[in-house]
N, C-alpha and C positions, 0 to 999 in steps of 0.2 A: 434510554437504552433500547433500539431493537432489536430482539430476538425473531431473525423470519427461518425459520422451519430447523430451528437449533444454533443457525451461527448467530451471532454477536455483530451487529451492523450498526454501531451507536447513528444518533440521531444528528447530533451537532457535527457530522464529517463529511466531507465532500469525498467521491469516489470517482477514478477512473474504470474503464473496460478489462485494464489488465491486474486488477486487483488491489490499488494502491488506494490506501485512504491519505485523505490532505486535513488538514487540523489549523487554522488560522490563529493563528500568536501574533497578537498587533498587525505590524507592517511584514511579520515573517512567515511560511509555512512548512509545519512540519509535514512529512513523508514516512508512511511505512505499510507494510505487507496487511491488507484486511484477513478477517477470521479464517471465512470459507475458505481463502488459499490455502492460510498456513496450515490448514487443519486438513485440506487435500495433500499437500505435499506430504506431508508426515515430519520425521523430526529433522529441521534443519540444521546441516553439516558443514554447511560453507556460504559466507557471504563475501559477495564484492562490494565494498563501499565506494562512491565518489569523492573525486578529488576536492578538497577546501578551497575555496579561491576561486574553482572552475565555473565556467559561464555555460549554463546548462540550454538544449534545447528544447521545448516540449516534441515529445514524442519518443527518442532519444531514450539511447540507455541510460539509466540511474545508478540499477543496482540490478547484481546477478545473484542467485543464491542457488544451493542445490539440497538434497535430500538425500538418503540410500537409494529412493527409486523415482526424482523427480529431480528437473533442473527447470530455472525460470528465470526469469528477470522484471522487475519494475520500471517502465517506464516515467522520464519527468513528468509529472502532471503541468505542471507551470516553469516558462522560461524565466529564467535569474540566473540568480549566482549561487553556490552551495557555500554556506558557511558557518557550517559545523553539518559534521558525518558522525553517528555511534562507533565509535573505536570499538566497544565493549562488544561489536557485534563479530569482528574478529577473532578474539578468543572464545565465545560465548554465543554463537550463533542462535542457539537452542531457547535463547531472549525472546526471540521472535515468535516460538510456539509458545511461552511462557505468560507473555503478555505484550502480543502484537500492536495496542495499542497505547500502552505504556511504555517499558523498560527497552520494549522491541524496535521503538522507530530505527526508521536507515538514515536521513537526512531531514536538514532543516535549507530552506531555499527563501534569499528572499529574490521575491518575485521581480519582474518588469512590472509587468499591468496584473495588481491581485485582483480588480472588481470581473476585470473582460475577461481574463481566465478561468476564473471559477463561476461565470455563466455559461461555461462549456464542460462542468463535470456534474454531474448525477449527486442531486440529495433527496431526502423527503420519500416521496412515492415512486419515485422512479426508479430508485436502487433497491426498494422492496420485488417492484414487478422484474430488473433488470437479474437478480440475485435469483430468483425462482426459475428461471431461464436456465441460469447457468448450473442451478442444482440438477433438473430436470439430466440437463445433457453430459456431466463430470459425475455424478453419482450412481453407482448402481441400484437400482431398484426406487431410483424416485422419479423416472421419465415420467413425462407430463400425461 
């Protein structure tokens, strides 16, 4: 488990730029909102899930959610198929600030290419220096 300067950036999960963690279950990968987001947005109001079935592309909308004073969305981390969405997250949004990387996920995708994909998303060291960045420039009073 890392803690870098209070959020929650487990060690075992690969990340993208627009805040989504990925989590590898066998051949499949789960998707959902990392800490630092959900804890800038404040308490989430509304999510949009992706459709089951759907042939996803990286980059590409995933998931939209909003706040009383934020709106955002998740991009796919990896192109696949979505096959299985948290229902739970439409009446229950608030899962997400609750425990973003548990009860919170948005989707589970299995992938095209899992190895070639996730040598394009951020673990280790790189999400620690990438995260202090974004603190620096989203939080008041923590600029670099």
């Amino acid at each position: 488990m890392a803690m870098i300067e209070g959020y929650n950036l487990p060690d075992d999960l690969y990340y993208t730029e627009d805040h989504a963690w990925v989590k590898v279950e066998g051949n499949l990968v789960r998707v959902g909102m990392n800490d630092f987001a959900q804890k800038l947005a404040g308490d989430i109001s509304f999510v949009k899930l992706p459709k089951v079935g759907k042939d996803v592309i990286k980059g590409k909308l995933l998931s939209s959610m909003q706040s009383g004073k934020w709106a955002g969305r998740i991009e796919v981390p990896l192109a696949g198929k979505i096959v299985e969405a948290n229902k739970e997250l439409l009446h229950e949004p608030q899962k997400i600030n609750q425990d973003c990387y548990g009860i919170g996920w948005i989707a589970l995708i299995e992938p095209n290419n899992l190895q070639e994909d996730l040598g394009k998303l951020m673990d280790g060291a790189k999400v620690a220096e990438w995260i202090k960045g974004e603190i620096a420039k989203n939080v008041p009073g923590k600029e670099g």
